[in-house]
N, CA, C and O atoms as a Maestro MAE file, in Angstrom:
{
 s_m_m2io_version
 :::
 2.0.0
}

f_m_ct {
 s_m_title
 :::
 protein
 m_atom[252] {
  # First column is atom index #
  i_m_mmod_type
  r_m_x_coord
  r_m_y_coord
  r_m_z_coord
  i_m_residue_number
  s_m_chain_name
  s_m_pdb_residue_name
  s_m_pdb_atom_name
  i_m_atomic_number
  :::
  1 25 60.197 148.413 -88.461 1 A "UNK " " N  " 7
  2 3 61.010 148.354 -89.639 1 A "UNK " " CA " 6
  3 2 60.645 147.075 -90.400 1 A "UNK " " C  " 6
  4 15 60.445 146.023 -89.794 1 A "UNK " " O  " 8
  5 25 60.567 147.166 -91.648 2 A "UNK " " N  " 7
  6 3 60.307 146.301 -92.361 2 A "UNK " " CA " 6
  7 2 61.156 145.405 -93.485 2 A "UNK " " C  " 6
  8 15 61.473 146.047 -94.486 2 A "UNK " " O  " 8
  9 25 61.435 144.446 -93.459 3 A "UNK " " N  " 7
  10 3 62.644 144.117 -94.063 3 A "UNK " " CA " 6
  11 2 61.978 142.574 -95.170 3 A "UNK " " C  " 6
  12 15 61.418 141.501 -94.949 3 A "UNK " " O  " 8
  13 25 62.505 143.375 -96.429 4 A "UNK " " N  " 7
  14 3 62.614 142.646 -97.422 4 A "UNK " " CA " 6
  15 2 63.953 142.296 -97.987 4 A "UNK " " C  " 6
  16 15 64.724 143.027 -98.608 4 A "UNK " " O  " 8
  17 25 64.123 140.626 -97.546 5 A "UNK " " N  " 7
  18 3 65.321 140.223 -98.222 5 A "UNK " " CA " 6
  19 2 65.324 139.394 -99.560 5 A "UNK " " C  " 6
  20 15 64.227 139.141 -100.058 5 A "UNK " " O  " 8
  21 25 66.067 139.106 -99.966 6 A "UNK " " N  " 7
  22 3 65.881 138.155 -101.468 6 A "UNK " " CA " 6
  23 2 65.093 138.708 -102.417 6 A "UNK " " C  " 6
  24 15 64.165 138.073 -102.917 6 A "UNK " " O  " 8
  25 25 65.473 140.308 -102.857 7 A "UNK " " N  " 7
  26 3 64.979 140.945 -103.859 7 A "UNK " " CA " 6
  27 2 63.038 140.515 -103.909 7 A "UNK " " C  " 6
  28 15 62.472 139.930 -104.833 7 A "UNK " " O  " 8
  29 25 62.388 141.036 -102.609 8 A "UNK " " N  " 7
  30 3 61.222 141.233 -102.646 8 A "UNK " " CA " 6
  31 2 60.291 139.150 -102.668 8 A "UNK " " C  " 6
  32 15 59.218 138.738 -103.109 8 A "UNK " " O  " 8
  33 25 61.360 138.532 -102.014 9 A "UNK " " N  " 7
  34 3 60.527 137.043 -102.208 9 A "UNK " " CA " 6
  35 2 60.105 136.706 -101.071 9 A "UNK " " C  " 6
  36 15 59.224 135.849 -101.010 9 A "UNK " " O  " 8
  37 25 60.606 137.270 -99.935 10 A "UNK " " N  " 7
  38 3 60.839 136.833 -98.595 10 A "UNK " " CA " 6
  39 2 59.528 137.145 -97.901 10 A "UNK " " C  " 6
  40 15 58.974 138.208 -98.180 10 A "UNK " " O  " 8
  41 25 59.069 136.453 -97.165 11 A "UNK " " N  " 7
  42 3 57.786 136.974 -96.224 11 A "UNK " " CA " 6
  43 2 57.829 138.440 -95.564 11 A "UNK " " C  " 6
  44 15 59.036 138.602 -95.388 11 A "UNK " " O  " 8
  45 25 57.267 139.441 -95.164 12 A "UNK " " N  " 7
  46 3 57.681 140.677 -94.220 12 A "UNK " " CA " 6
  47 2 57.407 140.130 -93.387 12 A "UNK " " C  " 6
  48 15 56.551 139.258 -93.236 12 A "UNK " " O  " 8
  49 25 58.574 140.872 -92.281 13 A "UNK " " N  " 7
  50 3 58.598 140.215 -90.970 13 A "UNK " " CA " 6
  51 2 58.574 141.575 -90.438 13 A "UNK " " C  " 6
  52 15 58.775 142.499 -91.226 13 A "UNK " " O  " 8
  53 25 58.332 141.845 -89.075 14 A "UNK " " N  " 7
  54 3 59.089 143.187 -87.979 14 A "UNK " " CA " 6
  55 2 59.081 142.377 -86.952 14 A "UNK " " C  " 6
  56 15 58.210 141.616 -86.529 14 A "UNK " " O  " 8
  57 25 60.431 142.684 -86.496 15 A "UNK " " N  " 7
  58 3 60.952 142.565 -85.060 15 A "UNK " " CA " 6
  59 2 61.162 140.622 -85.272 15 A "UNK " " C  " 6
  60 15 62.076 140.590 -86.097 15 A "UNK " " O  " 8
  61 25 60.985 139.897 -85.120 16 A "UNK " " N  " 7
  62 3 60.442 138.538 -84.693 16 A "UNK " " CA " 6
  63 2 59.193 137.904 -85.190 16 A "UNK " " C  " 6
  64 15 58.848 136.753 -84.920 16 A "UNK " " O  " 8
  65 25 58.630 138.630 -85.835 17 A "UNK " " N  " 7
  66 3 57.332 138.183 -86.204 17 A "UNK " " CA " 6
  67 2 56.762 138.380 -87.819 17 A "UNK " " C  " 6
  68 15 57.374 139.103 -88.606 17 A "UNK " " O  " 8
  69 25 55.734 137.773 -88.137 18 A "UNK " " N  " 7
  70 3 55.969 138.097 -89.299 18 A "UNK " " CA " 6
  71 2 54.568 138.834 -89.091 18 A "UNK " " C  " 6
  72 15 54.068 138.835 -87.966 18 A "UNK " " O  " 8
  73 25 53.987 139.406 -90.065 19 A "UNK " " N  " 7
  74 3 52.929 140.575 -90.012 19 A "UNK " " CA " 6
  75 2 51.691 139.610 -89.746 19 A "UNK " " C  " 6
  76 15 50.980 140.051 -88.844 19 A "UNK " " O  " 8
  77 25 51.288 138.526 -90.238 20 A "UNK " " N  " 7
  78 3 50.053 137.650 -89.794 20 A "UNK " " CA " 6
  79 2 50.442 137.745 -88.219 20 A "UNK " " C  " 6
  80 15 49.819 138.444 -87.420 20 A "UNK " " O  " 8
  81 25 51.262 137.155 -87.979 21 A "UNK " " N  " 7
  82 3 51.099 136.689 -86.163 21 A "UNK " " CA " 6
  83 2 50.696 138.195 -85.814 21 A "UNK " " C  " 6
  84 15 49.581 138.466 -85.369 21 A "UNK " " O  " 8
  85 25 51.552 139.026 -86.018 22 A "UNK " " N  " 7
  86 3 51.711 140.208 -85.260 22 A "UNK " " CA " 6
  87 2 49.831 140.848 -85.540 22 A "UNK " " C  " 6
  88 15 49.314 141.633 -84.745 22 A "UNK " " O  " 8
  89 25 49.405 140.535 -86.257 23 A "UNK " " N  " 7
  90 3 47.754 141.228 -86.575 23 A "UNK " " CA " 6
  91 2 47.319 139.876 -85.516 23 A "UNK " " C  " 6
  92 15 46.730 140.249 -84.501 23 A "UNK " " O  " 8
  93 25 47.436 139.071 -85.579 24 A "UNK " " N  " 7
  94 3 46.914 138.132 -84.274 24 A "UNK " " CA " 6
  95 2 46.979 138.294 -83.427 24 A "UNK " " C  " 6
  96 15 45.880 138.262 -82.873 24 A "UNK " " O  " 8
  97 25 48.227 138.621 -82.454 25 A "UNK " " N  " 7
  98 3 48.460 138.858 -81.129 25 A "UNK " " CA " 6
  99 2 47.778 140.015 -80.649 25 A "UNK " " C  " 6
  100 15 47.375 140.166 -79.496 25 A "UNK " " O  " 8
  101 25 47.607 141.295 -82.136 26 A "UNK " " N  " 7
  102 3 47.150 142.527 -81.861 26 A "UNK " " CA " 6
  103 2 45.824 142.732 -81.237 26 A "UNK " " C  " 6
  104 15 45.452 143.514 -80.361 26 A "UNK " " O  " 8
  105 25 45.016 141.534 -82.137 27 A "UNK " " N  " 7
  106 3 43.591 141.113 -81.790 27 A "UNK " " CA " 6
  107 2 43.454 140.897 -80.473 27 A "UNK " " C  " 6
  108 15 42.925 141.561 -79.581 27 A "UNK " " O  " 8
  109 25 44.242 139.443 -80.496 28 A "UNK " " N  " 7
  110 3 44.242 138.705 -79.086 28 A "UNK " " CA " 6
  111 2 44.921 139.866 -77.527 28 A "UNK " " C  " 6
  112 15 45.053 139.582 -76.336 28 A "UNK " " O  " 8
  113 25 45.107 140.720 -78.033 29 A "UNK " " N  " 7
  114 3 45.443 141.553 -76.607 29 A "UNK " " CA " 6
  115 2 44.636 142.432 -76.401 29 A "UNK " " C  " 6
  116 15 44.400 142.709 -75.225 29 A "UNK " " O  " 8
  117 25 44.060 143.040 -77.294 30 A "UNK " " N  " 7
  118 3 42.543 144.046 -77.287 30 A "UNK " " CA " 6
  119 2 41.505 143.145 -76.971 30 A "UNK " " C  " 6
  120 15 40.604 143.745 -76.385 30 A "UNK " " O  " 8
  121 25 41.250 141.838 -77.137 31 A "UNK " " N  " 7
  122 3 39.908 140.492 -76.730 31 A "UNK " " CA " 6
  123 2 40.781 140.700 -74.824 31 A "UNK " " C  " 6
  124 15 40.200 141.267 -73.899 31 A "UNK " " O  " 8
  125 25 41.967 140.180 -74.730 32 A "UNK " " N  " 7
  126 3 42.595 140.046 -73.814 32 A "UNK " " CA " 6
  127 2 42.173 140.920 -72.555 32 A "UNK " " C  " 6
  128 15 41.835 140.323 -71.533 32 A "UNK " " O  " 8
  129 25 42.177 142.245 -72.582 33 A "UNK " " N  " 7
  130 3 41.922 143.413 -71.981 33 A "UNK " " CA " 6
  131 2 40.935 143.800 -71.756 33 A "UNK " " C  " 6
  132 15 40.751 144.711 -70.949 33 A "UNK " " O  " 8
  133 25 39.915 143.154 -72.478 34 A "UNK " " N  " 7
  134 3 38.511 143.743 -72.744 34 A "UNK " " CA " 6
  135 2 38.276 142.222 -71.580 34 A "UNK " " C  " 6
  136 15 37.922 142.391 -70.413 34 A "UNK " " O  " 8
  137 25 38.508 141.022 -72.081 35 A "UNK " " N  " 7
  138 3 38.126 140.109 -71.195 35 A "UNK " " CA " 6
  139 2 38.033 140.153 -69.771 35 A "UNK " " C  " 6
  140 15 37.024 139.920 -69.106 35 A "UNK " " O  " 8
  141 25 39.622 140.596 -69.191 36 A "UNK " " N  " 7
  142 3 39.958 140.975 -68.070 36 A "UNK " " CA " 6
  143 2 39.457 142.009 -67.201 36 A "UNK " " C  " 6
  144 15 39.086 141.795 -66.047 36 A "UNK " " O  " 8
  145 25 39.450 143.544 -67.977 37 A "UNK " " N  " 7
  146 3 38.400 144.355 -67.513 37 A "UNK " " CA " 6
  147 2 36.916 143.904 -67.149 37 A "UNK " " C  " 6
  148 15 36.229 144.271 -66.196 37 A "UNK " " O  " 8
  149 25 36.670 143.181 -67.971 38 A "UNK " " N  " 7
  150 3 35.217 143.301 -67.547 38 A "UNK " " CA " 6
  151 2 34.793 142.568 -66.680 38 A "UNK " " C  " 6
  152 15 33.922 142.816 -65.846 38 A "UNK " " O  " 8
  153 25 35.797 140.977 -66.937 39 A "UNK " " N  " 7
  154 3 35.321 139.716 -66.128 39 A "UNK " " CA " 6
  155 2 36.409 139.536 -64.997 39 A "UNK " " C  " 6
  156 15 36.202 138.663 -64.153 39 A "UNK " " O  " 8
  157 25 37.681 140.386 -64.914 40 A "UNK " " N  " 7
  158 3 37.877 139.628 -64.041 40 A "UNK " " CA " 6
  159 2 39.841 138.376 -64.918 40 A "UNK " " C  " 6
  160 15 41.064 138.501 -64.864 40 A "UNK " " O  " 8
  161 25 38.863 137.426 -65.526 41 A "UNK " " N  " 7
  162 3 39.905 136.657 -66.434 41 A "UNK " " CA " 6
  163 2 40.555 136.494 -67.052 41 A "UNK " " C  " 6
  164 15 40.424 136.857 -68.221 41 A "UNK " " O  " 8
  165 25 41.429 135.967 -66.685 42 A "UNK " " N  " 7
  166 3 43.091 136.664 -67.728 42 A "UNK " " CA " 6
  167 2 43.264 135.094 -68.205 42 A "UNK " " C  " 6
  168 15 44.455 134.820 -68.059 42 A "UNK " " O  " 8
  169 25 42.644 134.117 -68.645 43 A "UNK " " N  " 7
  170 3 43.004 132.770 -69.783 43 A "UNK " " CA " 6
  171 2 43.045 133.321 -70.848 43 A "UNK " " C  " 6
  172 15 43.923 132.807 -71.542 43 A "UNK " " O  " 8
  173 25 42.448 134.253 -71.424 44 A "UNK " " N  " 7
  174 3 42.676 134.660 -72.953 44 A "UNK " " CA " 6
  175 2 43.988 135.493 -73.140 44 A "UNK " " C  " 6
  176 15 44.541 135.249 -74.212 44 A "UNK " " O  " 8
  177 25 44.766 136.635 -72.170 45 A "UNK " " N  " 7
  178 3 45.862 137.021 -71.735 45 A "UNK " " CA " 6
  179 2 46.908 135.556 -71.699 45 A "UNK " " C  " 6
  180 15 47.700 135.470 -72.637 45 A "UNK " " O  " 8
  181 25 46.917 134.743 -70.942 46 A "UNK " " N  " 7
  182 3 47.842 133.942 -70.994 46 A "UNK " " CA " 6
  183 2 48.367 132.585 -72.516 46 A "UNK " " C  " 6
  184 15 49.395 131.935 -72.706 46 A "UNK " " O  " 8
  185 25 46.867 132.707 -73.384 47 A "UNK " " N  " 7
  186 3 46.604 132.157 -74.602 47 A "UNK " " CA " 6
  187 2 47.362 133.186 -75.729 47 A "UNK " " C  " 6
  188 15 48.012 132.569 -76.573 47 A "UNK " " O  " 8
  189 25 47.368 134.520 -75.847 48 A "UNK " " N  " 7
  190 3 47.753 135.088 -76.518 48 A "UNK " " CA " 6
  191 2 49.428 135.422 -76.069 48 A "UNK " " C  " 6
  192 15 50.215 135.827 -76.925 48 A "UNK " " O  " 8
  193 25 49.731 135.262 -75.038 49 A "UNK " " N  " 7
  194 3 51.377 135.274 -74.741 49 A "UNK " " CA " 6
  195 2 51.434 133.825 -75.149 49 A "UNK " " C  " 6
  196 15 52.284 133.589 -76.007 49 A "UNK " " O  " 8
  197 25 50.898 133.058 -74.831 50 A "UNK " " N  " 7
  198 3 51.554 131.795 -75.650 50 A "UNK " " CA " 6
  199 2 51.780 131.948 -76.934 50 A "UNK " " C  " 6
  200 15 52.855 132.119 -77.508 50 A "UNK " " O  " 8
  201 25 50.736 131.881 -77.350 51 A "UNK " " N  " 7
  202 3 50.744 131.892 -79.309 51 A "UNK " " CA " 6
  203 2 51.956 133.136 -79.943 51 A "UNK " " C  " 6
  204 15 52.520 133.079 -81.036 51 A "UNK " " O  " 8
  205 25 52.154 134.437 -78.667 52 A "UNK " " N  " 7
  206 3 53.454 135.591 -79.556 52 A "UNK " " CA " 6
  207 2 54.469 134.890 -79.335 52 A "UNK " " C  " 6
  208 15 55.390 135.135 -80.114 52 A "UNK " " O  " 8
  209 25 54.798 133.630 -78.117 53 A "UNK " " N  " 7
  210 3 56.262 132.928 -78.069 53 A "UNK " " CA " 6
  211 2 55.876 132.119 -78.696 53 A "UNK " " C  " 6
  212 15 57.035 131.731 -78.839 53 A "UNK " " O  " 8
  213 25 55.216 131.290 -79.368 54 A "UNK " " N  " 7
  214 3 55.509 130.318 -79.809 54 A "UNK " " CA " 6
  215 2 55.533 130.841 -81.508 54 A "UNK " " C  " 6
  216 15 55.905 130.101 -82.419 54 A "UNK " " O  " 8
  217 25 55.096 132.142 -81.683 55 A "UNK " " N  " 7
  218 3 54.839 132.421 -83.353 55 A "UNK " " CA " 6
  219 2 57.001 133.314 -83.557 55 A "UNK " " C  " 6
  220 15 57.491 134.005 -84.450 55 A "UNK " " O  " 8
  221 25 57.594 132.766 -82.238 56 A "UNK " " N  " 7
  222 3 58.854 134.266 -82.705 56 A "UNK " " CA " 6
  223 2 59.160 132.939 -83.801 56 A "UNK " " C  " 6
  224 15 58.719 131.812 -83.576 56 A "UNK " " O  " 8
  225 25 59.890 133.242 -84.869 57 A "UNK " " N  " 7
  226 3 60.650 133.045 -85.976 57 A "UNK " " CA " 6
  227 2 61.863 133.618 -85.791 57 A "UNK " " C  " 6
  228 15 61.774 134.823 -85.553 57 A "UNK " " O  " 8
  229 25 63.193 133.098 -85.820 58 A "UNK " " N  " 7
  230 3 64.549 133.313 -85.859 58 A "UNK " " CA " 6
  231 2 64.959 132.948 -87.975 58 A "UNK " " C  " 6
  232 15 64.531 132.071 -88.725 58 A "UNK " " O  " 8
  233 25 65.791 133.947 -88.181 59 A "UNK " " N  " 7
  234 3 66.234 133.600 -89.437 59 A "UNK " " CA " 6
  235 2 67.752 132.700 -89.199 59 A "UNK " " C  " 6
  236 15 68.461 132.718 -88.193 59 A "UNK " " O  " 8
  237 25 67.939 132.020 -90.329 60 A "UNK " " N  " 7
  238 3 68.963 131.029 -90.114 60 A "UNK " " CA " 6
  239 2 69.799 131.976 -90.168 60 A "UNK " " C  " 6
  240 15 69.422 132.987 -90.760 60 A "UNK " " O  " 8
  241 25 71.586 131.959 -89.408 61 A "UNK " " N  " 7
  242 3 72.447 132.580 -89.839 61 A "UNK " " CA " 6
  243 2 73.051 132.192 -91.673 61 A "UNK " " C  " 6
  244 15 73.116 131.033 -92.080 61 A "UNK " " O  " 8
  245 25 73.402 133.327 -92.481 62 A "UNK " " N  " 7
  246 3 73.787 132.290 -93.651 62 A "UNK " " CA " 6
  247 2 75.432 132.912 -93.305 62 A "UNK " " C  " 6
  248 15 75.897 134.051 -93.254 62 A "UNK " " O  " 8
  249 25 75.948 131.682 -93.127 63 A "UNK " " N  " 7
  250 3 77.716 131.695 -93.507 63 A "UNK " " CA " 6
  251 2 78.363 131.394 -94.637 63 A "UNK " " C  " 6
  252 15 79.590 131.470 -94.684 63 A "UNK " " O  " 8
  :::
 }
 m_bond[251] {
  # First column is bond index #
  i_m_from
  i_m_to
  i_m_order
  :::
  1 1 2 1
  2 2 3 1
  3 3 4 2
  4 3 5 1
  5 5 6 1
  6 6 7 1
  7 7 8 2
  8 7 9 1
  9 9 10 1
  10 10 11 1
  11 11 12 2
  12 11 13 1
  13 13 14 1
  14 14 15 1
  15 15 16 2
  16 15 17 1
  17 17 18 1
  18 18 19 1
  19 19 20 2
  20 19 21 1
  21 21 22 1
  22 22 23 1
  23 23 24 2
  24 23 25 1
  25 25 26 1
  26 26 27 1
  27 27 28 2
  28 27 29 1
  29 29 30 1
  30 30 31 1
  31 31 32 2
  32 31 33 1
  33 33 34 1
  34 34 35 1
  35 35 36 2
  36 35 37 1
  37 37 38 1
  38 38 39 1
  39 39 40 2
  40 39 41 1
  41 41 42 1
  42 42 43 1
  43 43 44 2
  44 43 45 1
  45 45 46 1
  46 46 47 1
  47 47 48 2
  48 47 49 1
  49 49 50 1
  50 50 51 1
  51 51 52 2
  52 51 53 1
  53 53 54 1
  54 54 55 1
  55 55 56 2
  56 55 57 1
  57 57 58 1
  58 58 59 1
  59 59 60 2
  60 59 61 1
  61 61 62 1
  62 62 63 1
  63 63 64 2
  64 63 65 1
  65 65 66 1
  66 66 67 1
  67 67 68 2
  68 67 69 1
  69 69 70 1
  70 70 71 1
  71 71 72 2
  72 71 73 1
  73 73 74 1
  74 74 75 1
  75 75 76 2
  76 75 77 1
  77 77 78 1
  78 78 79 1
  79 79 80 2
  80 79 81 1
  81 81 82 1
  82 82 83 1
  83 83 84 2
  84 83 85 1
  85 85 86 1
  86 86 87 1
  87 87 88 2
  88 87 89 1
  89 89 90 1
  90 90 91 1
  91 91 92 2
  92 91 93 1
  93 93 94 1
  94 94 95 1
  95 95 96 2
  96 95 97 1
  97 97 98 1
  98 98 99 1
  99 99 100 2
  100 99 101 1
  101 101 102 1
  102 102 103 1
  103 103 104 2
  104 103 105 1
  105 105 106 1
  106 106 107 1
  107 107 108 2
  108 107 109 1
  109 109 110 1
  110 110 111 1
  111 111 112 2
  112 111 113 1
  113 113 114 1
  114 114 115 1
  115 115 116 2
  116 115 117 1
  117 117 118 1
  118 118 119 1
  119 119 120 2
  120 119 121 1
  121 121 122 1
  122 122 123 1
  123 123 124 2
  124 123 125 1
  125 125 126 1
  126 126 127 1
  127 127 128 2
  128 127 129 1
  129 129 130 1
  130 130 131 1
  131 131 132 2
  132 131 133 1
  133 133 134 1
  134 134 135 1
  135 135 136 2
  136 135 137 1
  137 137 138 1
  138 138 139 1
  139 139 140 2
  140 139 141 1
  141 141 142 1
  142 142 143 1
  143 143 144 2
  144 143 145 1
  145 145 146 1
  146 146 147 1
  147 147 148 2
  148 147 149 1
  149 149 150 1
  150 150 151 1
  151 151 152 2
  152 151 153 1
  153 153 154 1
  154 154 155 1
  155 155 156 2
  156 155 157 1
  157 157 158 1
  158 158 159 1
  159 159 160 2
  160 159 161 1
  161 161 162 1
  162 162 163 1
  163 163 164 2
  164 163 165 1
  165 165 166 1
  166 166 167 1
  167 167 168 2
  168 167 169 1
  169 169 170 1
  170 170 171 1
  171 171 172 2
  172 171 173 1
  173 173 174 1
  174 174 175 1
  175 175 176 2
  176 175 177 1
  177 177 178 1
  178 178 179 1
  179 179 180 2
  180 179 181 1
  181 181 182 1
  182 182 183 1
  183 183 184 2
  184 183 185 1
  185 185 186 1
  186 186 187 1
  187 187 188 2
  188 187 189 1
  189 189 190 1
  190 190 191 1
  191 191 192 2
  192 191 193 1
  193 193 194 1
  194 194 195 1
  195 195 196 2
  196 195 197 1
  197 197 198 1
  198 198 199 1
  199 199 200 2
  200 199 201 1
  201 201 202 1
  202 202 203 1
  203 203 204 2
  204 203 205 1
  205 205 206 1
  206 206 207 1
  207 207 208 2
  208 207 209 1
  209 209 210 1
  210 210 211 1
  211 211 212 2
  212 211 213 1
  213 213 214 1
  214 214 215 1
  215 215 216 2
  216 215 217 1
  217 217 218 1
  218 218 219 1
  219 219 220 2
  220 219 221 1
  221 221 222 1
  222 222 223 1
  223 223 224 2
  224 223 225 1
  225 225 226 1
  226 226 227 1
  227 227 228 2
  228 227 229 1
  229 229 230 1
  230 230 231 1
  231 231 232 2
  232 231 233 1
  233 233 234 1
  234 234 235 1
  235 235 236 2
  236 235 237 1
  237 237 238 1
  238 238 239 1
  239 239 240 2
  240 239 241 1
  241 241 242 1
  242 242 243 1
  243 243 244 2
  244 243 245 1
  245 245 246 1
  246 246 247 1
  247 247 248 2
  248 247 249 1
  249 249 250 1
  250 250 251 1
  251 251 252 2
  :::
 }
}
């Protein structure tokens, strides 16, 4: 779901993320899988769970 707030000014986000991270992580888990399958190594797996927690975005509550 895609959510535009502030009459179309607002970044798109889904879920926690905004659409850049989320095309990043997408990358980084297909490199991820492919790494692991072939070699064995999951550092690029544990690089790309870093970067999806560290990219969540919370919106402020507005009261």
């Amino acid at each position: 779901m895609y959510i535009y707030p502030e009459h179309l000014k607002a970044k798109a986000t889904m879920w926690l993320w905004q659409l850049r991270d989320l095309t990043v992580v997408g990358v980084g888990v297909l490199l991820s899988v492919l790494t692991a399958t072939q070699t064995g190594i999951l550092i690029p797996a544990l690089f790309t769970a870093a970067y999806a927690f560290l990219a969540i975005r919370f919106e402020r509550p507005v009261f």
